[in-house]
LOKE-393961 format. One record per residue (C-alpha): x, y, z. Coordinates in steps of 0.25 Angstrom, whole numbers, always signed. Each point is the difference from the previous one (the first is absolute). Layout:
LOKE-393961
<node xx="X" yy="Y" zz="Z"/>
...
//
This chain:
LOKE-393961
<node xx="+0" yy="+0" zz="+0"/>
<node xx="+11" yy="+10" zz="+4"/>
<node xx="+8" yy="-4" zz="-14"/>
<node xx="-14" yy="+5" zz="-8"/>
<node xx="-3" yy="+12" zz="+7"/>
<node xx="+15" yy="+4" zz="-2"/>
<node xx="-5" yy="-4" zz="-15"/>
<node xx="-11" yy="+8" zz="-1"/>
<node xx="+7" yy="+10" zz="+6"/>
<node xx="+12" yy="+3" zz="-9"/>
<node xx="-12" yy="-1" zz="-12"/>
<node xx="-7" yy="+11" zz="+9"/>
<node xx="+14" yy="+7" zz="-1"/>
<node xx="+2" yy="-3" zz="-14"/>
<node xx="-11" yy="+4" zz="-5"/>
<node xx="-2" yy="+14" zz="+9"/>
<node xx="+15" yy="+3" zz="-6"/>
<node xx="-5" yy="-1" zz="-14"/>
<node xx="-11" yy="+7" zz="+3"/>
<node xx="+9" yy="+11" zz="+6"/>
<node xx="+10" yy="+1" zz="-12"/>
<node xx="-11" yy="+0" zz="-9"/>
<node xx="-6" yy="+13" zz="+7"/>
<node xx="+15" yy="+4" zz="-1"/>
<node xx="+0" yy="-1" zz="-15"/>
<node xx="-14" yy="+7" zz="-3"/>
<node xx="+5" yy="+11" zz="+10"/>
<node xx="+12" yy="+1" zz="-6"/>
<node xx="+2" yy="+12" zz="-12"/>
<node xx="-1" yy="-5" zz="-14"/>
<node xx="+13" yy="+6" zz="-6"/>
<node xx="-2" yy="+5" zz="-12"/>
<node xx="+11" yy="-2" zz="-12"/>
<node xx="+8" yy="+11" zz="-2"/>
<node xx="+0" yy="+10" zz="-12"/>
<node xx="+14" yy="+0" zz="-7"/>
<node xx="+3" yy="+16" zz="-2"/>
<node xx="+5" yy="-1" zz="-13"/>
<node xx="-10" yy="-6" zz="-6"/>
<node xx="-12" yy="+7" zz="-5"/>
<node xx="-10" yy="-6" zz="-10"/>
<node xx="+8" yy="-9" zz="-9"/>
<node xx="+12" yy="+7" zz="+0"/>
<node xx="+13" yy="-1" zz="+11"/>
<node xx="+7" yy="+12" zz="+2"/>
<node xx="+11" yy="-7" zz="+10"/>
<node xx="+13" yy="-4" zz="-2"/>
<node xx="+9" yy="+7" zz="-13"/>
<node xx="+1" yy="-5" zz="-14"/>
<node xx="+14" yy="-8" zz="-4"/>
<node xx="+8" yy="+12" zz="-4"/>
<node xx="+9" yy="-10" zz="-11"/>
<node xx="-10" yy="-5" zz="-6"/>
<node xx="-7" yy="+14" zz="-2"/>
<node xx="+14" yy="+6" zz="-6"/>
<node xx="+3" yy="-12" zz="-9"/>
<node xx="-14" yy="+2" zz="-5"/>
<node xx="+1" yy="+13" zz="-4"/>
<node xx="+13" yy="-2" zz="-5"/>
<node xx="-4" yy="-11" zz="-9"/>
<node xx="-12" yy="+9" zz="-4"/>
<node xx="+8" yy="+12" zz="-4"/>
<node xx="+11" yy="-9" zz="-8"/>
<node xx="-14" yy="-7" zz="-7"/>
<node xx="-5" yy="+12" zz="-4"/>
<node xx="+12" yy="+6" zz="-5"/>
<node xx="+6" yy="-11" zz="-8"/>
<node xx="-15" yy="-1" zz="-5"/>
<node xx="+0" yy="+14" zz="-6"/>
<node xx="+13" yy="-1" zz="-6"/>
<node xx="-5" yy="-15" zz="-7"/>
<node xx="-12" yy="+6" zz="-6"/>
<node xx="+0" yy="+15" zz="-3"/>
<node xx="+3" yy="-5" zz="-15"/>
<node xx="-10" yy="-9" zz="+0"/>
<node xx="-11" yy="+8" zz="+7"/>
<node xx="+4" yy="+10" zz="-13"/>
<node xx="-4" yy="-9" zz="-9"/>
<node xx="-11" yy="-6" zz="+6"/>
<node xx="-6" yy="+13" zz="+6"/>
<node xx="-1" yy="+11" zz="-10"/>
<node xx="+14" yy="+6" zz="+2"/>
<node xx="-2" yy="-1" zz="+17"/>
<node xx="+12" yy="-6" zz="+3"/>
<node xx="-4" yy="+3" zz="+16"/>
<node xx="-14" yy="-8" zz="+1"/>
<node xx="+5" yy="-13" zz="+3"/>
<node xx="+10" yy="+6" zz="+11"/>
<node xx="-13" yy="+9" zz="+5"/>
<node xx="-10" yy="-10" zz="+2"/>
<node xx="+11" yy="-8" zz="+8"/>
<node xx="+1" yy="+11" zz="+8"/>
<node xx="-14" yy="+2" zz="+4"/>
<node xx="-1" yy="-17" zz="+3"/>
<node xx="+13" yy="+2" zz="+8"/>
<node xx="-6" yy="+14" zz="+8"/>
<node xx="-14" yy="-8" zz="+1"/>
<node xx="+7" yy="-14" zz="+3"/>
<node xx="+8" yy="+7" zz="+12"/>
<node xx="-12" yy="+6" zz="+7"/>
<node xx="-7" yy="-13" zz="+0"/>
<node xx="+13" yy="-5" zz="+7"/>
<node xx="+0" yy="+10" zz="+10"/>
<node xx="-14" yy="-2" zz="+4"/>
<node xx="+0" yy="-15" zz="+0"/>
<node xx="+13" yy="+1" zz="+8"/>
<node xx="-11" yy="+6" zz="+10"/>
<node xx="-8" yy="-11" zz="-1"/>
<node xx="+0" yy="-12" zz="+9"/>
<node xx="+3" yy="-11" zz="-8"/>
<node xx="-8" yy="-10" zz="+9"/>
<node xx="-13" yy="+6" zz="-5"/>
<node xx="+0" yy="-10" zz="-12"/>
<node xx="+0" yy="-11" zz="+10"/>
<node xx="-15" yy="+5" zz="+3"/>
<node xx="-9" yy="-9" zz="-3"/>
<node xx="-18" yy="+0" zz="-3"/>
<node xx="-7" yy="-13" zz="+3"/>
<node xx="-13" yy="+2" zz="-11"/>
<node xx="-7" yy="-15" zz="-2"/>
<node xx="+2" yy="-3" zz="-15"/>
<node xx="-4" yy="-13" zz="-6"/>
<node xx="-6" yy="-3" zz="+13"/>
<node xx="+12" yy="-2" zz="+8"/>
<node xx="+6" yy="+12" zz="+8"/>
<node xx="+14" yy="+5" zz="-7"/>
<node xx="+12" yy="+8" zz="+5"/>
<node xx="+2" yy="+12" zz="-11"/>
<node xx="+12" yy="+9" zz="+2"/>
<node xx="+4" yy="+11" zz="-6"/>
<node xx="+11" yy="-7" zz="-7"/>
<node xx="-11" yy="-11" zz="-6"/>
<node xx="-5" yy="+15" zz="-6"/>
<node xx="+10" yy="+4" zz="-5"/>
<node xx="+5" yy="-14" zz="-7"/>
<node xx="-14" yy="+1" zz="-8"/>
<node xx="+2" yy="+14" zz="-2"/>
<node xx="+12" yy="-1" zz="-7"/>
<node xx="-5" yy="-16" zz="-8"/>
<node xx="-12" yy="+8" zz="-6"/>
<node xx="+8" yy="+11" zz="-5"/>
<node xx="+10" yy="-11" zz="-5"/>
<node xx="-11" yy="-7" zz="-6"/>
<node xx="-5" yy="+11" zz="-7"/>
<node xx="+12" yy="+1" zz="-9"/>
<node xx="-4" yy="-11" zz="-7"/>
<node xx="-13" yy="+7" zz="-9"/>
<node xx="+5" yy="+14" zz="+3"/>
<node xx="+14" yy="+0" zz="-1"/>
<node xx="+10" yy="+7" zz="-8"/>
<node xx="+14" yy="+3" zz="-4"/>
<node xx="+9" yy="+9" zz="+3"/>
<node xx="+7" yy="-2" zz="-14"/>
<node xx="-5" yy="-5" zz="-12"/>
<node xx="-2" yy="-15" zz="-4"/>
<node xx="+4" yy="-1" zz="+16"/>
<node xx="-5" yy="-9" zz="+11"/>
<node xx="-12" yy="+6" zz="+7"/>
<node xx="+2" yy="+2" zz="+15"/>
<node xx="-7" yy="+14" zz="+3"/>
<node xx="-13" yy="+6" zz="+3"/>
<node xx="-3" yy="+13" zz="-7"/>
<node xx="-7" yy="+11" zz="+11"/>
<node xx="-8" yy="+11" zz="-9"/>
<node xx="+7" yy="+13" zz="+3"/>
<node xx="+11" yy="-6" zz="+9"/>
<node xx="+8" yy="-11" zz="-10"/>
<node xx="+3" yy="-12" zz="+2"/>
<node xx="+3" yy="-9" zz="+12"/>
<node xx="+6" yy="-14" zz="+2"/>
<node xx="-9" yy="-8" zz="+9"/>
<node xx="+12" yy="-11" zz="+2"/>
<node xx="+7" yy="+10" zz="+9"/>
<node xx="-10" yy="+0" zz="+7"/>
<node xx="-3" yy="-14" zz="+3"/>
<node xx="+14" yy="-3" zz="+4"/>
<node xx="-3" yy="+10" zz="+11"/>
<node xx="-13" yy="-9" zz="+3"/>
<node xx="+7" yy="-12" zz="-1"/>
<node xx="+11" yy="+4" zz="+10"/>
<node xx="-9" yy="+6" zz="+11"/>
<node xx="-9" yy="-11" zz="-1"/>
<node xx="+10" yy="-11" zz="+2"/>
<node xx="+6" yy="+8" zz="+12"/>
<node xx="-15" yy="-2" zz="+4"/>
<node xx="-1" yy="-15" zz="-2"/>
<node xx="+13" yy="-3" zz="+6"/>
<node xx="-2" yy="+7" zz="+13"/>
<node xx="-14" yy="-5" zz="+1"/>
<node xx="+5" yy="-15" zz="-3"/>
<node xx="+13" yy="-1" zz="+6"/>
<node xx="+0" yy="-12" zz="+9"/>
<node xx="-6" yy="-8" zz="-11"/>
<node xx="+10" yy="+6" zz="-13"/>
<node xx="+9" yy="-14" zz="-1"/>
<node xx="-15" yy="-7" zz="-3"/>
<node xx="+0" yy="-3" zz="-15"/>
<node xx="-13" yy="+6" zz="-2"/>
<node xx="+0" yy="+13" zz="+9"/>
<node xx="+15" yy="+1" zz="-4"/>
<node xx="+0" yy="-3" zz="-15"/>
<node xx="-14" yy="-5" zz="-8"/>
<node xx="-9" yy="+13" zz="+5"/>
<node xx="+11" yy="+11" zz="-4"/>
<node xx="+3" yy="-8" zz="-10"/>
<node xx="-14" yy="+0" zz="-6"/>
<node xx="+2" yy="+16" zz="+0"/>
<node xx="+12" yy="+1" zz="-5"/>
<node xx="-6" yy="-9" zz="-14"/>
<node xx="-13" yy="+11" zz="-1"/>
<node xx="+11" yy="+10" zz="-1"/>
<node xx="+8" yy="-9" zz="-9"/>
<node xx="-12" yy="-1" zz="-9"/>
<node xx="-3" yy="+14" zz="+0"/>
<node xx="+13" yy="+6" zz="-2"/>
<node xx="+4" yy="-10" zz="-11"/>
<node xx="-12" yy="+5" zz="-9"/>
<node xx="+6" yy="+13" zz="-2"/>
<node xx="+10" yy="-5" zz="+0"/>
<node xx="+10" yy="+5" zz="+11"/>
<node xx="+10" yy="-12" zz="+3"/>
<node xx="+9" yy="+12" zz="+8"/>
<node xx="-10" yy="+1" zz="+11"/>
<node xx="-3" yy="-15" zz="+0"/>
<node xx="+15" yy="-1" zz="+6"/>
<node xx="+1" yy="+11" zz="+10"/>
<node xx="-12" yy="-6" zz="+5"/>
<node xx="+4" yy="-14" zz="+0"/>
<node xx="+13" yy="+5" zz="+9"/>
<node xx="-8" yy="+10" zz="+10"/>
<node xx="-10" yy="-14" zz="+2"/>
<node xx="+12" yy="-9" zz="+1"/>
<node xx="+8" yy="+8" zz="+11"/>
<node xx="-12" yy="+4" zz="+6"/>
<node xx="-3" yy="-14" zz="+4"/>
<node xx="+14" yy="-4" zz="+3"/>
<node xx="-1" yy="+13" zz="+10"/>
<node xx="-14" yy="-5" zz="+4"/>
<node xx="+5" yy="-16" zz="+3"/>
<node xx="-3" yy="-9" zz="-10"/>
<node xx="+4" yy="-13" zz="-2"/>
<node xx="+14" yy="+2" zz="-9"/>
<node xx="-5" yy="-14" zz="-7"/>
<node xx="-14" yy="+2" zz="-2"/>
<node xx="+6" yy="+15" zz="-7"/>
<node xx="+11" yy="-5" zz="-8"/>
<node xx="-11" yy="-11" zz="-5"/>
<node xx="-9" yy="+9" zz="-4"/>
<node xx="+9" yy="+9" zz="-5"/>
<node xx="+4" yy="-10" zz="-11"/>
<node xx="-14" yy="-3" zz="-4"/>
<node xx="-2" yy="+15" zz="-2"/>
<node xx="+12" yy="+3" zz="-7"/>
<node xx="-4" yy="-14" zz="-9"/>
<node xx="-16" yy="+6" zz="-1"/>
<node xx="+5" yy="+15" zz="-5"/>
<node xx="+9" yy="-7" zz="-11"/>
<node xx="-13" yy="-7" zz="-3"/>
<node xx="-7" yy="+13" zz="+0"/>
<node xx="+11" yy="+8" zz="-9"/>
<node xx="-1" yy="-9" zz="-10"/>
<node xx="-14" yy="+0" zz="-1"/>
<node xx="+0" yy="+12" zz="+0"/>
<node xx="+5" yy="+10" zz="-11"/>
<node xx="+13" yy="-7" zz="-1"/>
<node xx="+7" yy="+9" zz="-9"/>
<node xx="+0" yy="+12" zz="+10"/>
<node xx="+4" yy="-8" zz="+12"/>
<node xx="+10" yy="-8" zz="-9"/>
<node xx="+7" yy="+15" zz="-5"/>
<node xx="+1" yy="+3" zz="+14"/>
<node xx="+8" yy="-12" zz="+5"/>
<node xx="+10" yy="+3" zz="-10"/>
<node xx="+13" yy="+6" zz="+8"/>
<node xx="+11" yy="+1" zz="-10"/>
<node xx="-1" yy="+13" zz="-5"/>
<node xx="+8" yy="-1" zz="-14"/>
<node xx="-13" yy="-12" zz="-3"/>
<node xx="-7" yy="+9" zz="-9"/>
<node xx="+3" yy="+15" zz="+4"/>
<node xx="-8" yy="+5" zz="-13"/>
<node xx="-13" yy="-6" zz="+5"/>
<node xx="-1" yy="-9" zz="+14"/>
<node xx="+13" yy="+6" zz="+7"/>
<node xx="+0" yy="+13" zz="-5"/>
<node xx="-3" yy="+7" zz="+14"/>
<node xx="+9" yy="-10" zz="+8"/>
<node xx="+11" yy="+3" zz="-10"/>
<node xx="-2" yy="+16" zz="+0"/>
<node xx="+2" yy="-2" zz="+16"/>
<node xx="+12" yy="-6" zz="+0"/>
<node xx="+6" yy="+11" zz="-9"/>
<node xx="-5" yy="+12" zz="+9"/>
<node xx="+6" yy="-7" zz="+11"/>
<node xx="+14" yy="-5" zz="-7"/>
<node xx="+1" yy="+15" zz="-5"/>
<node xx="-2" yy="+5" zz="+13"/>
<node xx="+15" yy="-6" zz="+5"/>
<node xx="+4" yy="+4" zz="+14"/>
<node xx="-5" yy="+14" zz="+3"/>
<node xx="-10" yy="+0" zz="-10"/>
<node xx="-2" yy="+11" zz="-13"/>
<node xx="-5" yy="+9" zz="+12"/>
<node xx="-17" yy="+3" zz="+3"/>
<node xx="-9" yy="+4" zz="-11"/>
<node xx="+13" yy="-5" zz="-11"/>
<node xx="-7" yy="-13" zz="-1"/>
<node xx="-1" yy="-3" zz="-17"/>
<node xx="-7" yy="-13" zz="+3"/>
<node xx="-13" yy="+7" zz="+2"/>
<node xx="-1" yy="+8" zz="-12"/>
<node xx="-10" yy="-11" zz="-7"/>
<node xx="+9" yy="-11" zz="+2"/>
<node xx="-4" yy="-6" zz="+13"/>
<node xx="-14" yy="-3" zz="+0"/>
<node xx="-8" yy="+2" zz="+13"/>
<node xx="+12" yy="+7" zz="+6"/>
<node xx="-9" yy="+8" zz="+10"/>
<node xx="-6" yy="-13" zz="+5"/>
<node xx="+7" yy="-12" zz="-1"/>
<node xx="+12" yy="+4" zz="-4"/>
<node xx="+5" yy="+13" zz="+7"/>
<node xx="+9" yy="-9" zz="+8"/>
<node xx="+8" yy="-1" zz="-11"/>
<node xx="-2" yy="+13" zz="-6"/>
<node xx="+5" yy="+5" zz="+16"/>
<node xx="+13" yy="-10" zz="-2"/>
<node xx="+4" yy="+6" zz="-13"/>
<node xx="+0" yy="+15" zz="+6"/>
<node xx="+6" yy="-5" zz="+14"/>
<node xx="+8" yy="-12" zz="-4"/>
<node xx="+3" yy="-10" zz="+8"/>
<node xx="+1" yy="+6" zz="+13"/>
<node xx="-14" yy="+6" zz="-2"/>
<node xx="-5" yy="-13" zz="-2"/>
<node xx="+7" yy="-5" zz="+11"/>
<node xx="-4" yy="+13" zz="+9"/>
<node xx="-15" yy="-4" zz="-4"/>
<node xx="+1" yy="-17" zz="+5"/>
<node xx="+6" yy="+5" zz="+12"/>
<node xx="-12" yy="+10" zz="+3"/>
<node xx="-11" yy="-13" zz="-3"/>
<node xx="+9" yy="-8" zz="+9"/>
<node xx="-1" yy="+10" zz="+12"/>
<node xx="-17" yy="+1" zz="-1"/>
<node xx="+1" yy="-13" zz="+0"/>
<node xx="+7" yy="-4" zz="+12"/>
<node xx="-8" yy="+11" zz="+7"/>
<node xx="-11" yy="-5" zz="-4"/>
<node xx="+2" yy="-14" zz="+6"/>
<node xx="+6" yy="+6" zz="+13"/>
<node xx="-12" yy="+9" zz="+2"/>
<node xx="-9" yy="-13" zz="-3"/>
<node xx="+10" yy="-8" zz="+10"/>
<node xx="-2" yy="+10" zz="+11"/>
<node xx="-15" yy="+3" zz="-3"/>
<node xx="-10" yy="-2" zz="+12"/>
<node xx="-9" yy="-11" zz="-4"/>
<node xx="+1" yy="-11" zz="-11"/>
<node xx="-10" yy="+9" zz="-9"/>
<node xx="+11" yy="+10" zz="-1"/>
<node xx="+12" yy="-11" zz="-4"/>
<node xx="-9" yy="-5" zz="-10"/>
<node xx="-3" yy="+15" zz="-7"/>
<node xx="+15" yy="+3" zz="+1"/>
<node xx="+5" yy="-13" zz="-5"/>
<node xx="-11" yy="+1" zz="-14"/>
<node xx="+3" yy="+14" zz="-3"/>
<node xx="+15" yy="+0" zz="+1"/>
<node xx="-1" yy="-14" zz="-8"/>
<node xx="-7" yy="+8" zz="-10"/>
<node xx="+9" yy="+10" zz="-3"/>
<node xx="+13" yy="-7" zz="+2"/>
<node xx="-5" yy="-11" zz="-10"/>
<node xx="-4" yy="+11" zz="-9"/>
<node xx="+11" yy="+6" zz="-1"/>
<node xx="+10" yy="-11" zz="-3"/>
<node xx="-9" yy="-6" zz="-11"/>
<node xx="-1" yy="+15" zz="-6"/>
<node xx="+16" yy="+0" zz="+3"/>
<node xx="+1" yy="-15" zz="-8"/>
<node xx="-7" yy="+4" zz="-11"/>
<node xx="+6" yy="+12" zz="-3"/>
<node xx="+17" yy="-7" zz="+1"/>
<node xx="-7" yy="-12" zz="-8"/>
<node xx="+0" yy="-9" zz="+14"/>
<node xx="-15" yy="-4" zz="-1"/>
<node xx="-12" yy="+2" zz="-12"/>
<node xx="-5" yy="+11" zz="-4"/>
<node xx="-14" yy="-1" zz="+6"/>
<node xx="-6" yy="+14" zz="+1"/>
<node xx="+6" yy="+2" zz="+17"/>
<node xx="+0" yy="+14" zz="+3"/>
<node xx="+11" yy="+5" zz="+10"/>
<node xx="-7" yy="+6" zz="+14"/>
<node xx="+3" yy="+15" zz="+1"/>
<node xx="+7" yy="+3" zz="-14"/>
<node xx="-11" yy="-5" zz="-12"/>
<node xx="-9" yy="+8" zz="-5"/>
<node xx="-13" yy="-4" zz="+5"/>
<node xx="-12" yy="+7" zz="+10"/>
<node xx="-7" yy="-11" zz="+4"/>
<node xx="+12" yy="-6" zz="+7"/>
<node xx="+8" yy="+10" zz="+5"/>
<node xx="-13" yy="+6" zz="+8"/>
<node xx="-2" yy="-14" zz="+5"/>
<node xx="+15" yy="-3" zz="+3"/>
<node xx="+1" yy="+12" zz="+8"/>
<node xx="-14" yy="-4" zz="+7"/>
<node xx="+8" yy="-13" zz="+6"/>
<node xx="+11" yy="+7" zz="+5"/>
<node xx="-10" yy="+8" zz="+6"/>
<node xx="-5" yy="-14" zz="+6"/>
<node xx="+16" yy="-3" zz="+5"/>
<node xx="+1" yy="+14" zz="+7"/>
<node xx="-14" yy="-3" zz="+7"/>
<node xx="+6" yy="-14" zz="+3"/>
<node xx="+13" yy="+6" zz="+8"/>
<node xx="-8" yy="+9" zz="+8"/>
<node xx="-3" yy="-10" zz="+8"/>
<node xx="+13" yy="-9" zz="-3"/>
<node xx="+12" yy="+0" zz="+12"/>
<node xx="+10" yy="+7" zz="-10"/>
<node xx="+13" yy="+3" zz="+5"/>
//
């Protein structure tokens, strides 16, 4: 009897000190979660912007514009009624537009596309982000270069979208935007489950072959390879399986041969040619001209604006070419000057991604700064006969709008990413 009332009695106990911490509790303030001060809205005004990345930027932005102008005024002549300044002046104006939207995204929080709506679609509720947004955006308008496209050159590929009034635009720089934001996205959101074959490989997979289709109808095989490398690094960075990758890798490399020669063979077939003494009256003739601006160009160079390439030899020499029209002028310190300038954005790129504050930041950095590095050295490749001529652009120096604004708006997203990076 004693044992069951000392029982009863520490239940008693028990159960009164339960009672008693749970009054504790409902007595107890709620604490309410604190309001970050810099942050207002969906923009973050703590922290600083990386002050190397911002120099080399602008740097790299200065030279671009510079060697541009001196590549086209002769064409832009021609081309423009006796305006040998409208090509340079509509750069310009993309460059002073493309570095206010960097500014004011370097304002933004970049988190705020990690934001998610949970609508019922199709009966089931979804997550919808900003990222899924802007990824559809960006394949519409991709999509929409197949019945309204048009070419920037006659009897050329059709990769742009005309704007009444404006011009024209070229919706693939838009997408490889989508494609890298979104990514950032599926990683972060899918992290512990990247090294499964399906989460890691077959679903961005399936993307990255509707991006395939459509890009291939333009036909823009450049952007098709860009975006292969920022989806292969990206996933390497997120954690796939090495295997599974270097499996499916092969198979996609097997199935875009496939594609190609499906496809108009001839104009891939042209492009894969490297040797630029093939048939430099017809196939070769721009690979050829390259070589000889940036042979003549020697050490030092013929010095700025004394390039003879550009006076109607060197097709394209704004665009895809300036490189070499920028190595003739410079010489070969020039061209190395301008490697050495890609090579600094990228390891700032990566070193801002390394010390970024959350994985969504790593994968941003990592896409961006793989987009432009690659760029670069496939546009470098082309132009000393390293790699085929397939129509790549060089970040910062061709002539182009579209992708220049769009460039400067990434960079806009690295500044945003090292305000919150631990940056020495």
């Amino acid at each position: 009897m004693a044992a069951d009332s000392r029982t009863a009695g520490s239940r008693a106990s028990a159960q009164g000190g339960n009672v008693h911490a749970a009054e504790k509790r409902q007595a107890a303030p709620v604490k309410k979660k604190q309001k970050d001060p810099h942050k207002w809205g969906p923009f973050y005004f703590g922290g600083a912007i990386d002050m190397p990345m911002l120099v080399i930027t602008v740097v790299l932005l200065v030279l671009g514009i510079t060697a541009m102008f001196s590549a086209s005024h002769a064409l832009s002549y021609r081309d423009n009624d006796g305006d040998s300044y409208q090509y340079a002046t509509r750069q310009v104006a993309f460059a002073i537009g493309g570095l206010i939207a960097m500014f004011f995204i370097s304002f933004m929080d970049y988190r705020i596309l990690l934001h998610e709506w949970h609508p019922r679609l199709f009966g089931k509720v979804r997550s919808i982000s900003f990222a899924h947004v802007l990824l559809v955006l960006s394949l519409v308008l991709t999509a929409a270069v197949i019945p309204f496209g048009v070419s920037n050159i006659e009897g050329g590929p059709k990769r742009w979208l005309p704007v009444p009034g404006i011009g024209t635009f070229q919706p693939s720089d838009i997408l490889k935007l989508g494609l890298i934001i979104y990514l950032a996205y599926y990683v972060t959101k899918n992290y512990r489950q990247m090294r499964h074959f399906t989460v890691g490989l077959v679903k961005p997979g399936i993307l990255f072959l509707v991006i395939v289709g459509l890009l291939m109808k333009q036909p823009h095989l450049s952007c098709v390879m860009i975006m292969a490398a920022i989806l292969g690094c990206m996933l390497i960075v997120g954690g796939v399986n090495m295997r599974h990758l270097l499996l499916v890798g092969l198979l996609g490399a097997g199935l875009l041969v496939v594609v190609v020669l499906m496809s108009d063979f001839t104009y891939f077939q042209e492009r894969f040619i490297t040797d630029p003494l093939a048939d430099p009256g017809d196939t070769t003739y721009q690979t050829y001209q390259a070589i000889l601006a940036i042979g003549s160009g020697g050490l030092w160079g013929k010095g700025f604006d004394n390039s003879t390439q550009k006076y109607y030899y060197l097709p394209e020499a704004q665009n895809d070419f300036v490189y070499a029209v920028w190595c003739e002028e410079f010489g070969f310190i020039g061209g190395v000057l301008v490697i050495l300038l890609f090579l600094i954005f990228v390891f700032r790129g990566f070193y801002i991604g390394r010390k970024s504050d959350d994985r969504f930041g790593l994968m941003l950095c990592t896409g961006i700064t793989v987009q432009v590095g690659i760029q670069a050295l496939f546009n470098i490749g082309v132009n000393v006969c390293a790699l085929p001529n397939t129509g790549i652009s060089m970040p910062f120096f061709s002539y182009g709008g579209t992708a220049l604004f769009m460039l400067l708006c990434e960079v806009g997203l690295l500044l945003s990413v090292s305000r919150r990076a631990n940056l020495n």
